[in-house]
C-alpha positions in Angstrom: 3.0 11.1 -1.1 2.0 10.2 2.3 2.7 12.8 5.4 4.2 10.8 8.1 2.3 13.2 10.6 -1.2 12.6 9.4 -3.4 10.4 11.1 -3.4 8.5 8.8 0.8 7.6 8.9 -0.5 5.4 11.9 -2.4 1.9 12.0 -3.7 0.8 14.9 -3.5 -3.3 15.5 -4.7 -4.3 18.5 -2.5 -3.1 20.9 0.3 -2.4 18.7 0.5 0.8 16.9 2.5 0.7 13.8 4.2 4.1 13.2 4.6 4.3 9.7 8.2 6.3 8.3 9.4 5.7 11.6 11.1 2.3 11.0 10.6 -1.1 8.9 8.5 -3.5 10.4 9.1 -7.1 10.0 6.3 -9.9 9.0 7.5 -13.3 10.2 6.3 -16.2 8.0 4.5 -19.0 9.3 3.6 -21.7 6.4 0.7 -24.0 7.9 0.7 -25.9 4.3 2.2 -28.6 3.6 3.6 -28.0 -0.1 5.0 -24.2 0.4 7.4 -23.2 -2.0 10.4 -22.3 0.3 9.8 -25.7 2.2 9.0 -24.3 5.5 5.6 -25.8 6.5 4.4 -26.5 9.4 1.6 -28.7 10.9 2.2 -29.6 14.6 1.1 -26.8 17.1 3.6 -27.1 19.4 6.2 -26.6 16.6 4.6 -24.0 15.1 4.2 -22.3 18.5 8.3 -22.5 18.7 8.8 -20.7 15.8 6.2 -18.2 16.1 8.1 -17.0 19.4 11.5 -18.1 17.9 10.6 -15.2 15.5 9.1 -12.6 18.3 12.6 -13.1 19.9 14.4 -12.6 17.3 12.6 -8.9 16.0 9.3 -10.1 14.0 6.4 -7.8 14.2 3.7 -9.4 13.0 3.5 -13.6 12.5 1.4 -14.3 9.4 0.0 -17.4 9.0 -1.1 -19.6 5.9 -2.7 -22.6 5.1 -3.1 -22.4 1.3 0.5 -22.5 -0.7 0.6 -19.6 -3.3 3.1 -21.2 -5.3 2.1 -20.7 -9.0 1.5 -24.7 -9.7 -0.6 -25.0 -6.2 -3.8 -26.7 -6.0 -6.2 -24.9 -4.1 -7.6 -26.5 -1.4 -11.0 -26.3 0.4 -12.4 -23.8 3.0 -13.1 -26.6 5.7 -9.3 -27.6 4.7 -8.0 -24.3 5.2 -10.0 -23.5 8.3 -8.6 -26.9 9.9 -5.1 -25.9 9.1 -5.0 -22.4 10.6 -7.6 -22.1 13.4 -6.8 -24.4 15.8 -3.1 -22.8 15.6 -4.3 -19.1 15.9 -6.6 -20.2 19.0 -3.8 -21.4 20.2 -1.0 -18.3 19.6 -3.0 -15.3 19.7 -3.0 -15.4 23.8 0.5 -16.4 23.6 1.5 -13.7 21.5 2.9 -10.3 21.9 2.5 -9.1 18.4 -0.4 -9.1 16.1 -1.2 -12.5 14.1 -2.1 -11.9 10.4 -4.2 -14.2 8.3 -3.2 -15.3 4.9 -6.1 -16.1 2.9 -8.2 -14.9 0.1 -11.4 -16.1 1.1 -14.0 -14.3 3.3 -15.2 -17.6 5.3 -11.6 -18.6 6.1 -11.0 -14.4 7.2 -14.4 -14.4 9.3 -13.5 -17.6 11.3 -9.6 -16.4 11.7 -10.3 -12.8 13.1 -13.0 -14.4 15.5 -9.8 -16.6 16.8 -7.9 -13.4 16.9 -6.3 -12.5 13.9 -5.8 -8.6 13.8 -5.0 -8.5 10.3 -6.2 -9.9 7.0 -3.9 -10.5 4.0 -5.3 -10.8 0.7 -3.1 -12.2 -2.0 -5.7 -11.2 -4.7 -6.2 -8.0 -3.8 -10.0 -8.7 -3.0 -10.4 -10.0 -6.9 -11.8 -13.3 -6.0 -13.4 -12.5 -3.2 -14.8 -8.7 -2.2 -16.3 -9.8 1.2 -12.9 -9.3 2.6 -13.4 -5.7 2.9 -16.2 -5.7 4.4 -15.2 -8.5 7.1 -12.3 -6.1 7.7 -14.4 -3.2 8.1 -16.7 -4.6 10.0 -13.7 -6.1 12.8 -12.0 -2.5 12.5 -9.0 -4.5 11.7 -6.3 -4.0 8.7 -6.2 -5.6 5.2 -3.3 -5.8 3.0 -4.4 -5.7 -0.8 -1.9 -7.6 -3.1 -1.7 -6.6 -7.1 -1.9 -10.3 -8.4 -1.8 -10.7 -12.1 -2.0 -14.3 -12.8 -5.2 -14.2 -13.6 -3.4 -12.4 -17.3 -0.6 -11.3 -18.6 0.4 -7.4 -18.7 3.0 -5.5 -20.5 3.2 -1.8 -18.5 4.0 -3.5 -15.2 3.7 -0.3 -13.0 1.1 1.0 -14.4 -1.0 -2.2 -14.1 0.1 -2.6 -10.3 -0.4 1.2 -9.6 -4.4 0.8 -11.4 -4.5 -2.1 -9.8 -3.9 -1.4 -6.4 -5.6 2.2 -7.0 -8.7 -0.5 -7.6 -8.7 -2.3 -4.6 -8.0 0.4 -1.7 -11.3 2.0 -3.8 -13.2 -1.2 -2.9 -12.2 -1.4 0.4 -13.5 1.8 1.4 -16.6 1.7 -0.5 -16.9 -1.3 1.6 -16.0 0.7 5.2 -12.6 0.1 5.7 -10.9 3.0 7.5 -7.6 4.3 5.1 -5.3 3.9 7.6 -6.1 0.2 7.6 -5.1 -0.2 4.3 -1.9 -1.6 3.5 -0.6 -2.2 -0.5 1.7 -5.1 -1.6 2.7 -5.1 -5.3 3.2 -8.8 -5.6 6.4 -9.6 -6.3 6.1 -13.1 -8.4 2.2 -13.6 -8.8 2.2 -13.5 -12.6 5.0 -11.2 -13.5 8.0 -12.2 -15.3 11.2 -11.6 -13.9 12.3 -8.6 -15.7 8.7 -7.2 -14.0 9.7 -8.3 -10.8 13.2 -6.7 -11.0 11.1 -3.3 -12.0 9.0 -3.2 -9.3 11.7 -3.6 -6.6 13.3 -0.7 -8.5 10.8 1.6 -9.2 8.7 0.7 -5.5 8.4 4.5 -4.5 6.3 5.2 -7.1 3.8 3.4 -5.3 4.3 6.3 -2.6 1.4 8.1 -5.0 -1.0 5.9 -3.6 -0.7 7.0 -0.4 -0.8 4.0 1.8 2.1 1.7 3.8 3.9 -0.3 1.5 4.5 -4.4 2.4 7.4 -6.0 0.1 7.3 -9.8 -0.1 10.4 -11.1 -1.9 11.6 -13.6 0.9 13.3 -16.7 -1.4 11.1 -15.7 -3.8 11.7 -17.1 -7.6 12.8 -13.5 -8.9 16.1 -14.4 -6.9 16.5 -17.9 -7.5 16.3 -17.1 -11.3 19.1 -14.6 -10.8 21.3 -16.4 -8.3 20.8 -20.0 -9.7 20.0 -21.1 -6.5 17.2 -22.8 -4.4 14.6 -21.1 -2.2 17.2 -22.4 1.1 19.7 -20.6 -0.3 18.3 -17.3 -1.0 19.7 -15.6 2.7 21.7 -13.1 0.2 19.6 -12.4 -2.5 16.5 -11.3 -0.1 19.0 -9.4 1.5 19.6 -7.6 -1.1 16.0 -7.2 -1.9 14.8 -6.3 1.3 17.8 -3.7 1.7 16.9 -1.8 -2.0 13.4 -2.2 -1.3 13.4 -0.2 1.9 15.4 2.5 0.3 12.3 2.5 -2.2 9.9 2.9 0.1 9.2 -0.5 1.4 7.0 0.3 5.2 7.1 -3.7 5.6 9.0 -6.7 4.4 7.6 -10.3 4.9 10.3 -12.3 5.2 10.8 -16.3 6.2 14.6 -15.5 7.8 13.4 -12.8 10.5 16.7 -12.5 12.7 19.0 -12.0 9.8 16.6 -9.5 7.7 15.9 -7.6 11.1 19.4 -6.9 10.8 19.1 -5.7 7.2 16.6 -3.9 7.7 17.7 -2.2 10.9 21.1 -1.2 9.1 19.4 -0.1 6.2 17.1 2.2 8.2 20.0 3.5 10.2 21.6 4.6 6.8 18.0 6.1 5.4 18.3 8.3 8.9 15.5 6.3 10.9 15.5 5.4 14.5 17.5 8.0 15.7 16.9 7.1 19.3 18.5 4.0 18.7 21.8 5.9 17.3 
């Protein structure tokens, strides 16, 4: 398990320092394509420069921004594609910004362009699978990169085990490839080839993941898992992340990526006011 006093318990972005144990810190999603799942893209800059502070004010951390869906029946699209969707918008932002601006992508030319414009972070969904160069894009910008335990590239039956080897995988390949530790961050990928039952395990079973050593980011914002169990669509999922976001913290979860910032701050701050965190707020 990870000593929250190590040096490693911090990771420097920028000029933010994210304190890990101390509190959960909140990911605000910014959807640059067109066909995302929870039907919140965004193309026009000045309206995606409202939100992004729309989501500072109301308690985000980080603002990630994509320009590929990751919805399982997604076409891919091309580089140059994905480059015109999300570079002109971080040019734009990361002056504007007070808080770190992460990049959602999985390939290396779309990373390279995005941390030149100022992206501090790098967010792989594939856990550097398709393409290894992250890691060494991240190394060489001293920035972090999250790793994400994707399996729909095949089936599994021992879920944690194959998230845990997974994951165990890819922080290995990130620092064989330079990457500091404490710029490592580990998502287990809720949805991304699991079946529901899986998904349910994870969420339950999430401080396992604690054995790896590393800040834990949990992305279940309107995600299927809870439409299956609620019956509902991705707009009216506010309860079911909730819920989620609130068991997953008591788990372990270090950082939840949500599309609903000011009401899962909330969560999140009551849940780590229960779990005994920010005491000086108290």
């Amino acid at each position: 398990m990870q000593n929250n006093n190590s040096p490693s318990a911090i990771t420097s972005c920028g000029g933010t320092k994210f304190r890990w144990g101390e509190r959960t810190y909140i990911m605000g999603v910014l959807n640059l394509s067109p066909d995302s799942f929870s039907g919140d893209g965004f193309s026009n800059l000045t309206t995606v420069g409202i939100q992004a502070r729309r989501f500072i004010n109301d308690g985000a951390d980080i603002i990630d921004i994509g320009g590929e869906s990751t919805r399982p029946d997604s076409q891919p699209i091309s580089t140059d594609e994905e480059l015109k969707r999300v570079i002109p918008v971080i040019e734009k932002l990361t002056d504007e910004l007070s808080v770190p601006i992460s990049i959602d992508t999985y390939k290396s030319a779309v990373a390279s362009r995005a941390v030149a414009a100022g992206a501090k972070i790098i967010n792989d969904v594939w856990g550097l699978k398709k393409d290894p160069k992250l890691a060494q894009i991240a190394a060489k910008a001293g920035v972090p990169i999250i790793l994400t335990s994707n399996q729909r590239d095949r089936p599994v039956d021992d879920i944690m085990v194959e998230v845990t080897t997974d994951l165990k995988r890819g922080i290995n390949l990130a620092k064989k490839a330079g990457v500091a530790e404490q710029n490592i961050i580990i998502d287990p990928g809720i949805g991304f080839g699991k079946s529901l039952k899986q998904n349910l395990e994870i969420i339950r079973r999430l401080a396992e993941l604690k054995i790896l050593g590393r800040p834990i980011l949990l992305g279940t914002s309107r995600k299927s898992v809870i439409g299956l169990v609620l019956d509902l669509p991705p707009d009216q999922r506010l309860e079911g992340t909730a819920t989620t976001i609130a068991i997953g913290i008591a788990n372990g979860a270090d950082i939840v990526r949500v599309h609903d910032v000011r009401e899962m701050v909330r969560v999140c701050r009551m849940s780590d006011a229960i779990l005994g965190r920010r005491q000086d707020e108290l």
